[in-house]
Predicted model as a PDB file, atoms N, CA, C, CB and O in Angstrom, pLDDT in the B-factor column:
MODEL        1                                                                  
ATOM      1  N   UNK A   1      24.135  47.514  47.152  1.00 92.00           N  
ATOM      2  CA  UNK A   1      23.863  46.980  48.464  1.00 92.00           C  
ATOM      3  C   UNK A   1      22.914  47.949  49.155  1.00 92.00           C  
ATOM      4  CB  UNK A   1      25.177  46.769  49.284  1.00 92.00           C  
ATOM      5  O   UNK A   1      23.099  49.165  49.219  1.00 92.00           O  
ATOM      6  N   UNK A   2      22.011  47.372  49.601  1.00 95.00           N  
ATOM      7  CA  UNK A   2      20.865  48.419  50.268  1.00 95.00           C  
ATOM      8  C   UNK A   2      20.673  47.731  52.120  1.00 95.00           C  
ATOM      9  CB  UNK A   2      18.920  48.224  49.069  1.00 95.00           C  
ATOM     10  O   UNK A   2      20.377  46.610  52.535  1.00 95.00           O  
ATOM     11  N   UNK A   3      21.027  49.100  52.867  1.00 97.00           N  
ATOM     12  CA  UNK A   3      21.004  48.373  54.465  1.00 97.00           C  
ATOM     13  C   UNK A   3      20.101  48.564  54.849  1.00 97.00           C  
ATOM     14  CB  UNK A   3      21.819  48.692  55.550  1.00 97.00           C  
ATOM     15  O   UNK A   3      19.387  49.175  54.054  1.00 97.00           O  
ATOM     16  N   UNK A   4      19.655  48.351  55.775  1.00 97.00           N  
ATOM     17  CA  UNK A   4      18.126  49.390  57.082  1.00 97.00           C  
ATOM     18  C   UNK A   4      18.653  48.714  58.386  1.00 97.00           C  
ATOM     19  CB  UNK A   4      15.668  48.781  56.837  1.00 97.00           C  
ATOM     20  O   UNK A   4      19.495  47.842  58.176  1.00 97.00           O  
ATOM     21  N   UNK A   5      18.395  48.894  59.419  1.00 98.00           N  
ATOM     22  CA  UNK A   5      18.185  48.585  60.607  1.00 98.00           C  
ATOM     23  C   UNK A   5      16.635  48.025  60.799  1.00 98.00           C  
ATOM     24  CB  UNK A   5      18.550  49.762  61.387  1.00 98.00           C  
ATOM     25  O   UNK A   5      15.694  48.669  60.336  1.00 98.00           O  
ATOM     26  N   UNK A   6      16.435  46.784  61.513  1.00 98.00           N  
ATOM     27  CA  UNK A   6      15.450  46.346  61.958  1.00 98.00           C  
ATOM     28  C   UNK A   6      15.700  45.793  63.533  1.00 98.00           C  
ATOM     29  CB  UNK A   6      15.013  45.427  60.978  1.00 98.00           C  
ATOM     30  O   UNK A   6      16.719  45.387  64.093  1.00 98.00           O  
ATOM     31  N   UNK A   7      14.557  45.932  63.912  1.00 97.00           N  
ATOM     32  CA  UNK A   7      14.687  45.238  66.044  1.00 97.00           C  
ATOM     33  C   UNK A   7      15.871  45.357  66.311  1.00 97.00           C  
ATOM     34  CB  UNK A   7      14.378  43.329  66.623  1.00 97.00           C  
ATOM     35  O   UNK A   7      16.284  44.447  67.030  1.00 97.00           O  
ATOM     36  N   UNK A   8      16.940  46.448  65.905  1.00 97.00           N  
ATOM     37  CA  UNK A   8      18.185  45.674  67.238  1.00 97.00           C  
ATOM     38  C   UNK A   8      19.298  45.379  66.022  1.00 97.00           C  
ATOM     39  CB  UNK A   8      17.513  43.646  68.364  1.00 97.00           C  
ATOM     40  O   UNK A   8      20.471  45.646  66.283  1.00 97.00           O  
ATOM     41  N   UNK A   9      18.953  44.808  64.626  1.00 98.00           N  
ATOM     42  CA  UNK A   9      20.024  44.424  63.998  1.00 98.00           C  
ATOM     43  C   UNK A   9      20.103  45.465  62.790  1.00 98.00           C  
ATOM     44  CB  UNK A   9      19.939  42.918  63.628  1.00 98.00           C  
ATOM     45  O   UNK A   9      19.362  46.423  62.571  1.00 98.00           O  
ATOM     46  N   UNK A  10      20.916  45.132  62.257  1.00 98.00           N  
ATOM     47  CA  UNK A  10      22.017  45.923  61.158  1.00 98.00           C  
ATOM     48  C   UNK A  10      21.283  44.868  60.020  1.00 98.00           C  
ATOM     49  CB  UNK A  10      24.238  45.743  61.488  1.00 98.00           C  
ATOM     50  O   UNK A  10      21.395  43.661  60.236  1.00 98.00           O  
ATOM     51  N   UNK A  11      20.796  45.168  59.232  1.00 98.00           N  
ATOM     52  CA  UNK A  11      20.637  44.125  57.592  1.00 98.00           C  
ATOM     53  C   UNK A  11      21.025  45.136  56.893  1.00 98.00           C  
ATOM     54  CB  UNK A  11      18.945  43.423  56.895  1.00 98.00           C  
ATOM     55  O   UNK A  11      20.925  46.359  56.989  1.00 98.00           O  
ATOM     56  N   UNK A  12      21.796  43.916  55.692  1.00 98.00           N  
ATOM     57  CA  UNK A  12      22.232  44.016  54.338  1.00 98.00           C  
ATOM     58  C   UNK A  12      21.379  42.848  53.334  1.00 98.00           C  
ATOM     59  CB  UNK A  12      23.920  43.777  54.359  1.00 98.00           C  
ATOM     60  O   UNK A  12      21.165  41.636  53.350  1.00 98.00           O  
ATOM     61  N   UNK A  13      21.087  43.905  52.563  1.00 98.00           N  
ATOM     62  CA  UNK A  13      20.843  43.142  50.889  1.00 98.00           C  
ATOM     63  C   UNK A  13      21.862  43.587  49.656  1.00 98.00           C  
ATOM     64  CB  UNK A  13      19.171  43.637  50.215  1.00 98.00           C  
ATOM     65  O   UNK A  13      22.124  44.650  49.093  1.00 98.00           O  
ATOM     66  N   UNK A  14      22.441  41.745  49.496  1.00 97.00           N  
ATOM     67  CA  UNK A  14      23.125  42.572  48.362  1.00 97.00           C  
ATOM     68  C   UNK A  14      22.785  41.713  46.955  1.00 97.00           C  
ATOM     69  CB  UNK A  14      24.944  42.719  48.657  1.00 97.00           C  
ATOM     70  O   UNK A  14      21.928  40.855  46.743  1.00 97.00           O  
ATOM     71  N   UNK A  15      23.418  42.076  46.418  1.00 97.00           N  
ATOM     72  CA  UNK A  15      23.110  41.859  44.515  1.00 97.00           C  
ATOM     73  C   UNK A  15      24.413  41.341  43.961  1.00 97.00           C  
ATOM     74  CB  UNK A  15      22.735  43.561  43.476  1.00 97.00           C  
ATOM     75  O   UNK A  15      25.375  42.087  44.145  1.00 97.00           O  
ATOM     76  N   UNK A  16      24.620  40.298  43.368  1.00 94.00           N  
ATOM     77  CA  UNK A  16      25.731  39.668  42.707  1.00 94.00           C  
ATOM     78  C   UNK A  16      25.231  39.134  41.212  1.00 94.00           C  
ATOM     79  CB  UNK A  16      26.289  38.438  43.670  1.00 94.00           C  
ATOM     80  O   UNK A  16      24.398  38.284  40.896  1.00 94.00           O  
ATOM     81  N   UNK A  17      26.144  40.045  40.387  1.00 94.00           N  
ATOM     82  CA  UNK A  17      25.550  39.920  38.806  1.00 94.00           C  
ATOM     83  C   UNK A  17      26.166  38.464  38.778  1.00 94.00           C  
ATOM     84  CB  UNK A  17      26.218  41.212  37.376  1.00 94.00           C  
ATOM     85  O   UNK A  17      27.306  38.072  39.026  1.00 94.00           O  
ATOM     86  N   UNK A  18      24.790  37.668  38.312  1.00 90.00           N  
ATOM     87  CA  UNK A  18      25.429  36.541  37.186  1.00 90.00           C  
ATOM     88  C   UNK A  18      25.474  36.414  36.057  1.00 90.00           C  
ATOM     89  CB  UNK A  18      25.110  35.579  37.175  1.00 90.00           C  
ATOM     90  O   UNK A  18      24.401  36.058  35.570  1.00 90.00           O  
ATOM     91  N   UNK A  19      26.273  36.550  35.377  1.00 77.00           N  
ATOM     92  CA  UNK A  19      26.216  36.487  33.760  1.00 77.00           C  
ATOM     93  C   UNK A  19      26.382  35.536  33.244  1.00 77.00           C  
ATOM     94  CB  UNK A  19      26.971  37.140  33.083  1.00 77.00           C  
ATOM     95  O   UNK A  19      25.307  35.133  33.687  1.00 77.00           O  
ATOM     96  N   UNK A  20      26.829  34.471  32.515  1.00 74.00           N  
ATOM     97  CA  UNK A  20      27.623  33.745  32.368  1.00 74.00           C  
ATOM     98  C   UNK A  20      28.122  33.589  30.704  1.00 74.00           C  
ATOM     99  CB  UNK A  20      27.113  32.691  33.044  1.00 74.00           C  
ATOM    100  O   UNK A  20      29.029  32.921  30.208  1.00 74.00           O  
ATOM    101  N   UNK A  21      27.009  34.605  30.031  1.00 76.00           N  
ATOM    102  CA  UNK A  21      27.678  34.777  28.893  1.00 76.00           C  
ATOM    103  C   UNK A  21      27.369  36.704  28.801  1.00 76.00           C  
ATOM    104  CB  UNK A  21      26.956  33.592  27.515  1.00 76.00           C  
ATOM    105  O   UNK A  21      26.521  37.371  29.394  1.00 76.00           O  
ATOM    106  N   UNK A  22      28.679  37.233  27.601  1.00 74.00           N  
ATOM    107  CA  UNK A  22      28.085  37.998  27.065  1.00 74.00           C  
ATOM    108  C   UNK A  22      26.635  38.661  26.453  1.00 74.00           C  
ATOM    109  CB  UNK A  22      28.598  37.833  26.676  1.00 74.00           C  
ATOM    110  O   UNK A  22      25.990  39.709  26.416  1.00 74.00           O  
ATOM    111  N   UNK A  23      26.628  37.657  26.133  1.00 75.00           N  
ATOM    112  CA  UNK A  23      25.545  38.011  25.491  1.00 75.00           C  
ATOM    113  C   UNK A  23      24.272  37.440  26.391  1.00 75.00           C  
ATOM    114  CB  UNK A  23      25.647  37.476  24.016  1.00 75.00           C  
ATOM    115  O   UNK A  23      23.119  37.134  26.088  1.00 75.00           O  
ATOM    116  N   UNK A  24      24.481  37.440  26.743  1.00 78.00           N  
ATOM    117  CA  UNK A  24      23.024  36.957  28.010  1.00 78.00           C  
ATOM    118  C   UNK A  24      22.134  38.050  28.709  1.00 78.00           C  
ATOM    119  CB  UNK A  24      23.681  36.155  29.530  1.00 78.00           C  
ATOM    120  O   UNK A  24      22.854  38.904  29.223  1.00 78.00           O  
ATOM    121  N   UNK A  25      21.308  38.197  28.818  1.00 83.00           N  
ATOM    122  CA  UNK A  25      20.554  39.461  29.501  1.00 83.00           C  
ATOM    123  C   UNK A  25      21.442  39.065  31.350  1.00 83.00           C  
ATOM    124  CB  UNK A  25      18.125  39.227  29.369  1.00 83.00           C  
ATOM    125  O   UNK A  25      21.757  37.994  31.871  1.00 83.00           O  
ATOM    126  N   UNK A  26      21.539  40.195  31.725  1.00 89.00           N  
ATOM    127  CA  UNK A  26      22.085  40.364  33.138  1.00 89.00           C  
ATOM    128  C   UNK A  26      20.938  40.093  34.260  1.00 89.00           C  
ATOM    129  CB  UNK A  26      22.682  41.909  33.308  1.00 89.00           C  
ATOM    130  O   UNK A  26      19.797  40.552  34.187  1.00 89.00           O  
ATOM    131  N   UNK A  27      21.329  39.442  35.090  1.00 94.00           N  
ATOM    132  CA  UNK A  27      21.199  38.429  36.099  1.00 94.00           C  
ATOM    133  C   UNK A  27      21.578  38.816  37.201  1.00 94.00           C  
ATOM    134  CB  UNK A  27      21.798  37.338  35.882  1.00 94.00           C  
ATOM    135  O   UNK A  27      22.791  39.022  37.248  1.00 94.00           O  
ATOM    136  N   UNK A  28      20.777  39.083  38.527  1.00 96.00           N  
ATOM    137  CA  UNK A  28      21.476  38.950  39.820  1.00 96.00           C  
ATOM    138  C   UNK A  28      20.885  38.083  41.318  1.00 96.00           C  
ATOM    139  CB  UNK A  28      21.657  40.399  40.145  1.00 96.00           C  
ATOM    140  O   UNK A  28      19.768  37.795  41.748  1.00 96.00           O  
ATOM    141  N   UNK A  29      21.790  37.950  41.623  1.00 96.00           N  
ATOM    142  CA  UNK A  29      21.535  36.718  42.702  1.00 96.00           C  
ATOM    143  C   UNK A  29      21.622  38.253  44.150  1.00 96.00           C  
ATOM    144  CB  UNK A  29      23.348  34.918  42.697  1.00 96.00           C  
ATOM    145  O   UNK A  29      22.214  39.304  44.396  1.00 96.00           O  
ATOM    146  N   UNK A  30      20.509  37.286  44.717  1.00 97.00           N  
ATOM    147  CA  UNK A  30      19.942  38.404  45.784  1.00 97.00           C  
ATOM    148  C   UNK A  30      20.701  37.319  46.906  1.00 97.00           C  
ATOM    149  CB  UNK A  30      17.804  38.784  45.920  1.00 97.00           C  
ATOM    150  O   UNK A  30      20.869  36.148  46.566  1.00 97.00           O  
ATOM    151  N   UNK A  31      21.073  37.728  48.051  1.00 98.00           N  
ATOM    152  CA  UNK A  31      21.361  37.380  49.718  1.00 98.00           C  
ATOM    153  C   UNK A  31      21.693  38.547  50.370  1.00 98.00           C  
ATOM    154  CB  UNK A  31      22.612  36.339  50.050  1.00 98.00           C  
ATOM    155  O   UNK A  31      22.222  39.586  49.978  1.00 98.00           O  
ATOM    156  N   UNK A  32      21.164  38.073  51.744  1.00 98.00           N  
ATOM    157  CA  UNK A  32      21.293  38.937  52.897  1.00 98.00           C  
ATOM    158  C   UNK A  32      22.096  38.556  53.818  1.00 98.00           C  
ATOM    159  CB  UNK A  32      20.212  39.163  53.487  1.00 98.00           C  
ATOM    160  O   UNK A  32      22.443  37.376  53.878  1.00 98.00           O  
ATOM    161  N   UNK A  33      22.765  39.968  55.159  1.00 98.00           N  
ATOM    162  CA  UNK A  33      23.674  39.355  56.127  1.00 98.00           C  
ATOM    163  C   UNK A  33      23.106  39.993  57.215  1.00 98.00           C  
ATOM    164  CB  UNK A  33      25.245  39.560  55.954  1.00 98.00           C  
ATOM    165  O   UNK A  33      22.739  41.135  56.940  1.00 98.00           O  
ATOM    166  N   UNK A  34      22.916  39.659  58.313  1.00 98.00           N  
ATOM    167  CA  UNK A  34      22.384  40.028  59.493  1.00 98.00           C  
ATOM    168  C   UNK A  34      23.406  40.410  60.101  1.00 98.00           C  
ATOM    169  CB  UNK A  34      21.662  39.140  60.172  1.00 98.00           C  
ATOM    170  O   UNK A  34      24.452  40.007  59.593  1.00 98.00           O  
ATOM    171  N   UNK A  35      23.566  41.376  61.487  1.00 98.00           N  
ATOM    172  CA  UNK A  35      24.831  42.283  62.014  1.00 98.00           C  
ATOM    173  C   UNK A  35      23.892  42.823  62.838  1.00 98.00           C  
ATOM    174  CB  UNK A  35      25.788  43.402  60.972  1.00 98.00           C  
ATOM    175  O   UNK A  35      22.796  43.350  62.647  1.00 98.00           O  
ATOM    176  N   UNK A  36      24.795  42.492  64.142  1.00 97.00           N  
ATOM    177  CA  UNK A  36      24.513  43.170  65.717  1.00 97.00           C  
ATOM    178  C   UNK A  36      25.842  43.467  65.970  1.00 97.00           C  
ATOM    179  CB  UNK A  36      23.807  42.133  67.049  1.00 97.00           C  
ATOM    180  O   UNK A  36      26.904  42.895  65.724  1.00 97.00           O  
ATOM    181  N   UNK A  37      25.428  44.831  66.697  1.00 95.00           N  
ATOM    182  CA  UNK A  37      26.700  45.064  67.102  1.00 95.00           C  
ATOM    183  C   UNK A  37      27.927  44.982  66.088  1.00 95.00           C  
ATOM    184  CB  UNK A  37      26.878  44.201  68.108  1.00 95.00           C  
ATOM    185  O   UNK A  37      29.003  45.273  66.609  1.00 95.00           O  
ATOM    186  N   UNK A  38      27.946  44.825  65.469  1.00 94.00           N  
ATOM    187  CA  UNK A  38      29.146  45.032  64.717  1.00 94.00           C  
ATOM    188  C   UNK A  38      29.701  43.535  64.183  1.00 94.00           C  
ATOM    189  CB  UNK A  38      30.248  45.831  65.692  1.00 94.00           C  
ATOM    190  O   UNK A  38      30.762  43.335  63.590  1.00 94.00           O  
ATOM    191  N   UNK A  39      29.018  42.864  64.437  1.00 98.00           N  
ATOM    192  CA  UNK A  39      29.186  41.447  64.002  1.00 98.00           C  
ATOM    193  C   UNK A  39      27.861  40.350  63.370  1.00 98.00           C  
ATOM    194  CB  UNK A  39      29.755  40.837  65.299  1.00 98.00           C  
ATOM    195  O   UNK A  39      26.735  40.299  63.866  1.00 98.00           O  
ATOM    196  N   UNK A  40      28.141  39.866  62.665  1.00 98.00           N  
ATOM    197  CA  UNK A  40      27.631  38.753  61.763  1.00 98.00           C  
ATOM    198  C   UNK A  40      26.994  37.766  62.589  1.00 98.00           C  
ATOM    199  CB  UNK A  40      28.740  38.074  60.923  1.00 98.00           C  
ATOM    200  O   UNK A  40      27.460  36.897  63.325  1.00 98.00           O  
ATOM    201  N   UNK A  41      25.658  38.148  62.257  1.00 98.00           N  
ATOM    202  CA  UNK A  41      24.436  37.134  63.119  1.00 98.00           C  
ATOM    203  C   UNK A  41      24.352  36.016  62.492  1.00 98.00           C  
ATOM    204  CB  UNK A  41      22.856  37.651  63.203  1.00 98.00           C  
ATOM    205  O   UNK A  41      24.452  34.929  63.061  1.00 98.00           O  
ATOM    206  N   UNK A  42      24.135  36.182  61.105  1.00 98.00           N  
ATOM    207  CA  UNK A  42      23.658  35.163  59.879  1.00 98.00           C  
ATOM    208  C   UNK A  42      24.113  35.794  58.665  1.00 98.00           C  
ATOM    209  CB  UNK A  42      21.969  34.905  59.743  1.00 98.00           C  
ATOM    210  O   UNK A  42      24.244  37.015  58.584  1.00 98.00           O  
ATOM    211  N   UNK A  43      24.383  34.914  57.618  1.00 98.00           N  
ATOM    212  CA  UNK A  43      23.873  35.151  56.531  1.00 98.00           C  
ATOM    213  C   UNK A  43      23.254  33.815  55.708  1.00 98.00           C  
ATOM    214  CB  UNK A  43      24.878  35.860  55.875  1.00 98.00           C  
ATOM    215  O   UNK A  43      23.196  32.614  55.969  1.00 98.00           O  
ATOM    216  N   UNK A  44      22.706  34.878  54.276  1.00 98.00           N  
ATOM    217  CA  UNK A  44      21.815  33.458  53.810  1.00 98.00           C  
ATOM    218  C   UNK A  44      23.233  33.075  52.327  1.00 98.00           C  
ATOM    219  CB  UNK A  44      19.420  34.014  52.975  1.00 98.00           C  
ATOM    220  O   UNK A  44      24.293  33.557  51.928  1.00 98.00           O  
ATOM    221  N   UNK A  45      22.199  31.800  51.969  1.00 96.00           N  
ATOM    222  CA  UNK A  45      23.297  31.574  50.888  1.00 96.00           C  
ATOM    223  C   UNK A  45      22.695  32.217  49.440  1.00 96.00           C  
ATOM    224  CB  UNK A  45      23.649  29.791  50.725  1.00 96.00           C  
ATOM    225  O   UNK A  45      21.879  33.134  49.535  1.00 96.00           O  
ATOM    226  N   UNK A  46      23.012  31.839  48.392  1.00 96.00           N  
ATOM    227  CA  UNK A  46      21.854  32.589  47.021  1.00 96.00           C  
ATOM    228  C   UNK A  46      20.541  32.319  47.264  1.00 96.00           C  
ATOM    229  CB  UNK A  46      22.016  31.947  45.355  1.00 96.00           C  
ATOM    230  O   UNK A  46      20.201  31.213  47.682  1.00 96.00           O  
ATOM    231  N   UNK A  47      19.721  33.240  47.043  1.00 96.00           N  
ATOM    232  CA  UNK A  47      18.304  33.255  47.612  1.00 96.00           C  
ATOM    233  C   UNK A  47      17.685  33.135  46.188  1.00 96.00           C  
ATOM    234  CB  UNK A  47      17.806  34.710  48.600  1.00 96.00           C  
ATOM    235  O   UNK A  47      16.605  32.550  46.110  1.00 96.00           O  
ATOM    236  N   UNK A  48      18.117  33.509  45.324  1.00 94.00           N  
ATOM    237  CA  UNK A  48      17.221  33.678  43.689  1.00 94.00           C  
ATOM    238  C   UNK A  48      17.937  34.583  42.890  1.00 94.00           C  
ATOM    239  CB  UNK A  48      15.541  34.384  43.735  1.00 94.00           C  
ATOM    240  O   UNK A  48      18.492  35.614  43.272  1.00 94.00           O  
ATOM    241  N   UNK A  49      17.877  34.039  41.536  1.00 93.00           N  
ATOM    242  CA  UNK A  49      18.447  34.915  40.561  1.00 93.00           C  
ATOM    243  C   UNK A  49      17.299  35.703  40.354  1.00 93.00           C  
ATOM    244  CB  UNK A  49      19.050  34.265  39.271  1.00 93.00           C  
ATOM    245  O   UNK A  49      16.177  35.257  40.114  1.00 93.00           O  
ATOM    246  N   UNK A  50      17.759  37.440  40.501  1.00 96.00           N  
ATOM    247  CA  UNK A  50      16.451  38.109  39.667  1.00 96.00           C  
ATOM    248  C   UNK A  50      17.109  39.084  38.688  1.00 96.00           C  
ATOM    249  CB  UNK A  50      15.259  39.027  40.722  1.00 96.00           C  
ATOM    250  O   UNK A  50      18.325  39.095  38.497  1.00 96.00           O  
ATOM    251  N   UNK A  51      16.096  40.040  37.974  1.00 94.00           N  
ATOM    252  CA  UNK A  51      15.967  40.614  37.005  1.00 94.00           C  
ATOM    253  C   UNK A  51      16.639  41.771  37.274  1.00 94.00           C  
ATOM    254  CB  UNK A  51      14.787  40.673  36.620  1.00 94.00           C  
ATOM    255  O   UNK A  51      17.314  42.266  36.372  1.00 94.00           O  
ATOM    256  N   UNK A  52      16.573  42.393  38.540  1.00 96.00           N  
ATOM    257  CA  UNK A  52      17.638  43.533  38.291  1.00 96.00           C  
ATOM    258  C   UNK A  52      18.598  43.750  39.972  1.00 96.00           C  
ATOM    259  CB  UNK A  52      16.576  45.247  37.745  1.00 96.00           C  
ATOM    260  O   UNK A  52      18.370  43.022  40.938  1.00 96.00           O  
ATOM    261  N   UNK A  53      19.188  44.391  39.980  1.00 96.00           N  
ATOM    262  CA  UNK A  53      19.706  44.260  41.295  1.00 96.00           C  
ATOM    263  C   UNK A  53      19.089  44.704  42.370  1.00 96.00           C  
ATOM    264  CB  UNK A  53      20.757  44.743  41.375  1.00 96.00           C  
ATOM    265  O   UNK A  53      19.141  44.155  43.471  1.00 96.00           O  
ATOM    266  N   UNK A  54      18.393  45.857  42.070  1.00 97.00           N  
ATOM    267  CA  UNK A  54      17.563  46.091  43.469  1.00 97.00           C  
ATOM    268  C   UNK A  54      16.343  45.352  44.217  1.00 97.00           C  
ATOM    269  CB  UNK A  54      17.046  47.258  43.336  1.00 97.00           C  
ATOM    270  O   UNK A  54      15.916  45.589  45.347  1.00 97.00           O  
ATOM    271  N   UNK A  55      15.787  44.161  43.062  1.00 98.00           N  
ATOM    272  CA  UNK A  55      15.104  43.154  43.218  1.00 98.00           C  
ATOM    273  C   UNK A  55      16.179  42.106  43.939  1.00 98.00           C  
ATOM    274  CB  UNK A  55      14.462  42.763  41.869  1.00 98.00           C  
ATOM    275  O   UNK A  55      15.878  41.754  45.080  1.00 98.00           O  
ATOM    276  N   UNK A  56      17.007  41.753  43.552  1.00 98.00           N  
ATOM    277  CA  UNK A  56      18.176  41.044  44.729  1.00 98.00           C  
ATOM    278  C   UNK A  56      18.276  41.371  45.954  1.00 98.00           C  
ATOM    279  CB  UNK A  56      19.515  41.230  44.472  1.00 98.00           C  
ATOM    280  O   UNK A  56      18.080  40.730  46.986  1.00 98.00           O  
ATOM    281  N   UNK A  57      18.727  42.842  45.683  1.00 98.00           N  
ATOM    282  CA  UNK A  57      18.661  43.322  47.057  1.00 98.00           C  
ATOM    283  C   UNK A  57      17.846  43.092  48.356  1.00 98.00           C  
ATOM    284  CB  UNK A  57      18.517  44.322  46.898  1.00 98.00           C  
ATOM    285  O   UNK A  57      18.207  42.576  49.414  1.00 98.00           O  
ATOM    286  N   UNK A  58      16.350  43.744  47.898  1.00 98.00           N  
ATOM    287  CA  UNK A  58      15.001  43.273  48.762  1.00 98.00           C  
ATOM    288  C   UNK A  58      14.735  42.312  49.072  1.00 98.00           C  
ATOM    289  CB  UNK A  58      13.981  43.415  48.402  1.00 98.00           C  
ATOM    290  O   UNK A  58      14.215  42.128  50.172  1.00 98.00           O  
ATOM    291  N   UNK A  59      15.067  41.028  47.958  1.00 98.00           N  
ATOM    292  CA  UNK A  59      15.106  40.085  48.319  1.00 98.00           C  
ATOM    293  C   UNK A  59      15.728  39.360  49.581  1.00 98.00           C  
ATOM    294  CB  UNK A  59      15.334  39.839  47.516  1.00 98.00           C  
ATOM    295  O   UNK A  59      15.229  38.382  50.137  1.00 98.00           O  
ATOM    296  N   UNK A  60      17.106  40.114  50.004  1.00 98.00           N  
ATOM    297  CA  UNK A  60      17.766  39.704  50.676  1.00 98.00           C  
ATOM    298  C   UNK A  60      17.269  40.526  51.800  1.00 98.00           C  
ATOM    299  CB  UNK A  60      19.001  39.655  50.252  1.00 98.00           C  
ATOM    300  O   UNK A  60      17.078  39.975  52.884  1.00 98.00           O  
ATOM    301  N   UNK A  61      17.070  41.630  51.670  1.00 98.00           N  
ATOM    302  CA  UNK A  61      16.272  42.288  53.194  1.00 98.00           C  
ATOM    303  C   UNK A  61      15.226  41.379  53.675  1.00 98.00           C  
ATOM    304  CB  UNK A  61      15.392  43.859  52.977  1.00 98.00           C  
ATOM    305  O   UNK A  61      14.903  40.719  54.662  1.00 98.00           O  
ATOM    306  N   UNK A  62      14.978  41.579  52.869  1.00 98.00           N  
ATOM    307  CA  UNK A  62      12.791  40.387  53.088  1.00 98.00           C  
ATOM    308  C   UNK A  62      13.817  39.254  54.024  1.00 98.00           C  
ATOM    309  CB  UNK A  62      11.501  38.999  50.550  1.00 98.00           C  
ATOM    310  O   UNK A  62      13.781  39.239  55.254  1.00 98.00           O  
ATOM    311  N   UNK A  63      14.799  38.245  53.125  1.00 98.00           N  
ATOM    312  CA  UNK A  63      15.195  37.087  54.067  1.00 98.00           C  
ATOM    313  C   UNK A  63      15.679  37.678  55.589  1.00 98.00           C  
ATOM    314  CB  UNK A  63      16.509  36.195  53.317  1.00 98.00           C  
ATOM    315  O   UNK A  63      15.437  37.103  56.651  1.00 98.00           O  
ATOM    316  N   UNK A  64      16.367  38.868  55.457  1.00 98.00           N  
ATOM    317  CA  UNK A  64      16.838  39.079  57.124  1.00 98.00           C  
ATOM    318  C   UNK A  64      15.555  39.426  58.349  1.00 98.00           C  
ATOM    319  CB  UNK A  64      17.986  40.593  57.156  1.00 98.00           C  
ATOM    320  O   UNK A  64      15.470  39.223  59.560  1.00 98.00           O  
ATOM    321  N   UNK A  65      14.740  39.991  57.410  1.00 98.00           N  
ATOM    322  CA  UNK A  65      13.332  40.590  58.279  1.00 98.00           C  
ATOM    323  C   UNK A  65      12.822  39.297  59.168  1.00 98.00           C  
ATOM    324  CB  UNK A  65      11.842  41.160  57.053  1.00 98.00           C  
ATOM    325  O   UNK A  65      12.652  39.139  60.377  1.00 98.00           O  
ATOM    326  N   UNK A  66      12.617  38.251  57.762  1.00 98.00           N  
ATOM    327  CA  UNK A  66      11.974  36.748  58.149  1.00 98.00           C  
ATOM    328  C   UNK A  66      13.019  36.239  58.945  1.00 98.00           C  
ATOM    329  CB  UNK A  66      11.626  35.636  56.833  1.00 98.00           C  
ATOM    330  O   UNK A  66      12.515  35.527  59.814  1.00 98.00           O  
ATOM    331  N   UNK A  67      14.545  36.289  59.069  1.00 98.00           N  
ATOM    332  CA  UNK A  67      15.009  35.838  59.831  1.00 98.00           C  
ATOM    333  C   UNK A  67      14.663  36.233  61.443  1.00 98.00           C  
ATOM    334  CB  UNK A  67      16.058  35.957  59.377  1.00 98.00           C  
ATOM    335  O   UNK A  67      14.001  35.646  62.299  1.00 98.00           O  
ATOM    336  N   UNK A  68      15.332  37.349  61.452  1.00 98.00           N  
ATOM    337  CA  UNK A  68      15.087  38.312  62.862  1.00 98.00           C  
ATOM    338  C   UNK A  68      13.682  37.897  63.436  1.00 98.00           C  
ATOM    339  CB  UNK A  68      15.045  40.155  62.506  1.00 98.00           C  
ATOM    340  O   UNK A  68      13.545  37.486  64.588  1.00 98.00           O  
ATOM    341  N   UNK A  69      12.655  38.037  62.541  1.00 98.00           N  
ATOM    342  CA  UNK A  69      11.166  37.570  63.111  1.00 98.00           C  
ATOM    343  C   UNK A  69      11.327  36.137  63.841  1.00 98.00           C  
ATOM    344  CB  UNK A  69       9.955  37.392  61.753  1.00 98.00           C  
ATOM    345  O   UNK A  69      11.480  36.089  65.062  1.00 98.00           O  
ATOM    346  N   UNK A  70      11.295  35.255  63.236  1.00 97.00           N  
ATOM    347  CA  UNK A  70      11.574  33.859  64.016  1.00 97.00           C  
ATOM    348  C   UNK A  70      12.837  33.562  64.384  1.00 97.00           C  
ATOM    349  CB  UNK A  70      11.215  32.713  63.280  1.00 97.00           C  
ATOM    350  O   UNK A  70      13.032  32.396  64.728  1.00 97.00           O  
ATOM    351  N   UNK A  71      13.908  34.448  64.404  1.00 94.00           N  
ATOM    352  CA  UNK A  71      15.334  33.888  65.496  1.00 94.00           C  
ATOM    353  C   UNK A  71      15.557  35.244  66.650  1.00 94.00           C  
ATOM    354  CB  UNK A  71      17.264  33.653  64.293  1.00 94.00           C  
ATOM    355  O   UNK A  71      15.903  35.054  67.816  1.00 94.00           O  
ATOM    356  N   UNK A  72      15.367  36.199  66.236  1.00 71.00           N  
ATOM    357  CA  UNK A  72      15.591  37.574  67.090  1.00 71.00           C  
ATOM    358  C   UNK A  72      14.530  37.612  68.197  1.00 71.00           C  
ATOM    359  CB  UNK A  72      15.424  39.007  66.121  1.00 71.00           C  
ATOM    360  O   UNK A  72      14.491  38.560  68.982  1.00 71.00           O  
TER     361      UNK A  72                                                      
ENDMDL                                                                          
END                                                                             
């Protein structure tokens, strides 16, 4: 999970391995959660399966940035 602060809010990107087999190359689904104050602005739902988790991650920052830009 990778955070930053942007304008005022708290973002999270996080990473959720999907596997669904053993033997499958590893998979992660990127979303983000927005947080003011100590509470839950937004979050998104699965944004994209990617290739490694810290690519999830960003992914999910990038969605809170774009959020905050047009709702914040």
């Amino acid at each position: 999970m990778q955070t930053e602060k942007y304008r005022g809010y708290t973002l999270w990107g996080h990473a959720i391995l999907q596997q669904e087999d053993i033997l499958q190359p590893e998979r992660f689904a990127g979303s983000g959660t927005i947080m003011r104050d100590l509470k839950v602005v937004e979050a998104s739902g699965v944004l994209g399966a990617c290739d490694t988790d810290e690519d999830a991650e960003l992914a999910g920052l990038s969605w809170c940035r774009a959020w905050v830009d047009s709702h914040g």
